[in-house]
BALOBA-1460 file (C-alpha; in Angstrom, 3 decimals):
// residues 106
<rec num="1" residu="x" x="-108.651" y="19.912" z="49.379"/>
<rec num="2" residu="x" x="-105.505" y="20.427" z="48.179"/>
<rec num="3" residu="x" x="-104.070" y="22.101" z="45.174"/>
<rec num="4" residu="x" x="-102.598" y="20.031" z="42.665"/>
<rec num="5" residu="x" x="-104.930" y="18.055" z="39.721"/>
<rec num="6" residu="x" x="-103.274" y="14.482" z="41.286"/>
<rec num="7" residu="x" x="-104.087" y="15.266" z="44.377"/>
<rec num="8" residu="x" x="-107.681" y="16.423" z="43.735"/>
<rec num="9" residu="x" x="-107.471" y="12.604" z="41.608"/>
<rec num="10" residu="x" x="-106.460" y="11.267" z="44.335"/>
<rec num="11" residu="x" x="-108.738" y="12.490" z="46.796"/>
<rec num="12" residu="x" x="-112.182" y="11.708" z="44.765"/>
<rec num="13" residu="x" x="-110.784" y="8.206" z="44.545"/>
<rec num="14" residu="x" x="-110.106" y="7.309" z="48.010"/>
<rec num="15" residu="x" x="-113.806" y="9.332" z="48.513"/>
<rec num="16" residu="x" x="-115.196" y="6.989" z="45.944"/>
<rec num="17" residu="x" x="-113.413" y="3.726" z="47.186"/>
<rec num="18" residu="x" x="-115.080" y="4.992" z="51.176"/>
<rec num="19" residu="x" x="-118.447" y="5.728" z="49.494"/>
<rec num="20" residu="x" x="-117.925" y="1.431" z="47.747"/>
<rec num="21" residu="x" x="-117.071" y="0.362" z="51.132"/>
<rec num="22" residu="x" x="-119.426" y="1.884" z="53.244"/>
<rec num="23" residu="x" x="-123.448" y="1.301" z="53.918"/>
<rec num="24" residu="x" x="-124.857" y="4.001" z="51.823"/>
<rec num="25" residu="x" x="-123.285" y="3.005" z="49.014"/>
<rec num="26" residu="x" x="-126.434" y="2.870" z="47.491"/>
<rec num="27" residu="x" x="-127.416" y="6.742" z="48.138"/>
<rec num="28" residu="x" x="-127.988" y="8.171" z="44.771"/>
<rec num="29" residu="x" x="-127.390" y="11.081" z="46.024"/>
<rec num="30" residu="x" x="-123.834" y="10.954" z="47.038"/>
<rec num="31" residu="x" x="-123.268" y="8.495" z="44.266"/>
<rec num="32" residu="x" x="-124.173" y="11.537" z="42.066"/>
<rec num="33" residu="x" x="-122.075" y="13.953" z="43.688"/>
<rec num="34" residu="x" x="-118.782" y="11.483" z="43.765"/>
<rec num="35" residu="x" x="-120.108" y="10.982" z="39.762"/>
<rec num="36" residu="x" x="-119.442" y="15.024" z="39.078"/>
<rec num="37" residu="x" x="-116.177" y="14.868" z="41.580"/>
<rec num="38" residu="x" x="-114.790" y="12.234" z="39.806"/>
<rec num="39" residu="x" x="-115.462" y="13.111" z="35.969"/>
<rec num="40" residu="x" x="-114.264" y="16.841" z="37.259"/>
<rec num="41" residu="x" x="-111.239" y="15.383" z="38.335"/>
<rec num="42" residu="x" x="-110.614" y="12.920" z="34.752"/>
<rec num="43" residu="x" x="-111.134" y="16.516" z="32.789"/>
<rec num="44" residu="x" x="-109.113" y="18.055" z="34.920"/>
<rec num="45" residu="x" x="-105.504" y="15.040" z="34.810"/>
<rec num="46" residu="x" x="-106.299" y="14.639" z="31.144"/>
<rec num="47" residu="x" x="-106.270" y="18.420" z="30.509"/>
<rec num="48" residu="x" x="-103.056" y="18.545" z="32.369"/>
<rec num="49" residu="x" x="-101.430" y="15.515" z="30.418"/>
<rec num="50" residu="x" x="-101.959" y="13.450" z="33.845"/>
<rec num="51" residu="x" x="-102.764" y="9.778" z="33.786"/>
<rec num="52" residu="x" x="-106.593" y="9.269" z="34.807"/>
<rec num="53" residu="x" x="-106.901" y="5.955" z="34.138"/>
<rec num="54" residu="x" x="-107.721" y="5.415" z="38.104"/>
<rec num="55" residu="x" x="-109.852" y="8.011" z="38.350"/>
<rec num="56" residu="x" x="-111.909" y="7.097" z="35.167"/>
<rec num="57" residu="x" x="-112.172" y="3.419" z="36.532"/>
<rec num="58" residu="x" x="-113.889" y="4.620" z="39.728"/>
<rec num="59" residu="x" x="-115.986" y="7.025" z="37.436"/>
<rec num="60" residu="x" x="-117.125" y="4.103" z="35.670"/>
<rec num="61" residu="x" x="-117.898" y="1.733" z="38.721"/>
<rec num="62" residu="x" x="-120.137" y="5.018" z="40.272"/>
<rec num="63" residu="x" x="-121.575" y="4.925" z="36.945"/>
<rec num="64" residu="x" x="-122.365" y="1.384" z="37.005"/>
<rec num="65" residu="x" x="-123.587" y="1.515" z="40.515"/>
<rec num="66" residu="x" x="-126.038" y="3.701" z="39.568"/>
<rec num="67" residu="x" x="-126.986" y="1.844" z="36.589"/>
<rec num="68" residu="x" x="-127.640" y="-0.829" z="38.548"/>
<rec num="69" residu="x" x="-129.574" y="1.110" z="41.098"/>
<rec num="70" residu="x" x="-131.710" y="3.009" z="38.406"/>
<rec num="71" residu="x" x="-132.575" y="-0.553" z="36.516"/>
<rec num="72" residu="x" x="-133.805" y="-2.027" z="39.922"/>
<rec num="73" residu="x" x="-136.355" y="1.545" z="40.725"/>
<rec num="74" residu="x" x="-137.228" y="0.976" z="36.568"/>
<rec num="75" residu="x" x="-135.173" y="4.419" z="35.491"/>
<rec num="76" residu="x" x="-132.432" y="2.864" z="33.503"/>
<rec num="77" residu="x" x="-130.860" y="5.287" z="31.002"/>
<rec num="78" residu="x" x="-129.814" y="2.785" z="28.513"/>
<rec num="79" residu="x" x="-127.500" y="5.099" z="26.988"/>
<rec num="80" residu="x" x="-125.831" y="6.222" z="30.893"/>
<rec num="81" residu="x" x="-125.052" y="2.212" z="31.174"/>
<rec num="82" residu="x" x="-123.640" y="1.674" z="27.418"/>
<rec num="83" residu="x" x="-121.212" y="5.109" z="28.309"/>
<rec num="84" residu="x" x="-120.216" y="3.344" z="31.609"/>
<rec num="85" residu="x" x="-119.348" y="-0.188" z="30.017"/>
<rec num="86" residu="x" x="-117.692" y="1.231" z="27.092"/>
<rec num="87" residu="x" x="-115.438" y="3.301" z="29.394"/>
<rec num="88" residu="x" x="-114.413" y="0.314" z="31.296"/>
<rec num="89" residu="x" x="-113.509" y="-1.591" z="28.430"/>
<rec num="90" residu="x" x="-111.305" y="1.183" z="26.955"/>
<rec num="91" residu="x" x="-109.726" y="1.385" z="30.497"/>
<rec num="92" residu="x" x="-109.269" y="-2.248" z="30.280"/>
<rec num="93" residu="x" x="-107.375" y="-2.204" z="26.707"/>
<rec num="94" residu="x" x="-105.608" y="1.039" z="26.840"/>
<rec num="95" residu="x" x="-104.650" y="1.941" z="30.547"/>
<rec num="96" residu="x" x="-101.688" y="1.039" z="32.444"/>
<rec num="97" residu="x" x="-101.609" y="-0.023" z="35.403"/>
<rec num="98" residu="x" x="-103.280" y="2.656" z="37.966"/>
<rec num="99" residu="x" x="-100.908" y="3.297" z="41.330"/>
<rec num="100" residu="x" x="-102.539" y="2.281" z="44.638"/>
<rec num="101" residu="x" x="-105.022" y="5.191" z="46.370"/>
<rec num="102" residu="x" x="-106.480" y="2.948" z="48.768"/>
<rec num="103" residu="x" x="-106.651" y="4.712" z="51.981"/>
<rec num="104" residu="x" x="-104.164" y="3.868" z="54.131"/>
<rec num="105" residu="x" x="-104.445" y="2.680" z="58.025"/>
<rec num="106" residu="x" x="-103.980" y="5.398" z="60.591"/>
């Protein structure tokens, strides 16, 4: 891992967007570890005056992935899915643009 708070951003991100894009996306497991990576990683930017808005808009897909996951077993925290949508709607009306983290080919 490296040092900086950007980087750390940065690196949840492109673990989240793997995570998204892989078969176990659906491991509520990891989807709760990336969760506590990635909100780590929003305190951390906004503490340091850093944008977050990417970081906070895969936050709030893990969150609704797991929303999603917990309505289907019958566990869905009403109040964990109304915190996900209303961050993604904040995102969407007060963010700019986020740069691109995608992973890039080797």
């Amino acid at each position: 891992m490296t040092d900086g708070p950007r980087e750390r951003g940065v690196e949840a991100v492109q673990a989240a967007i793997r995570l998204m894009a892989g078969e176990d996306w659906c491991d509520e497991a990891r989807l709760d570890a990336l969760v506590r990576r990635l909100t780590a990683a929003e305190e951390e930017l906004t503490s340091a005056g850093e944008e977050a808005a990417e970081v906070g808009v895969h936050l709030a897909l893990l969150l609704g992935t797991r929303c999603h996951l917990r309505y289907q077993g019958g566990r869905l925290d009403p109040a964990e899915r109304a915190a996900a949508l209303g961050r993604l709607r904040r995102i969407d009306r007060h963010a700019p643009s986020p740069p691109d983290c995608r992973p890039r080919p080797a």
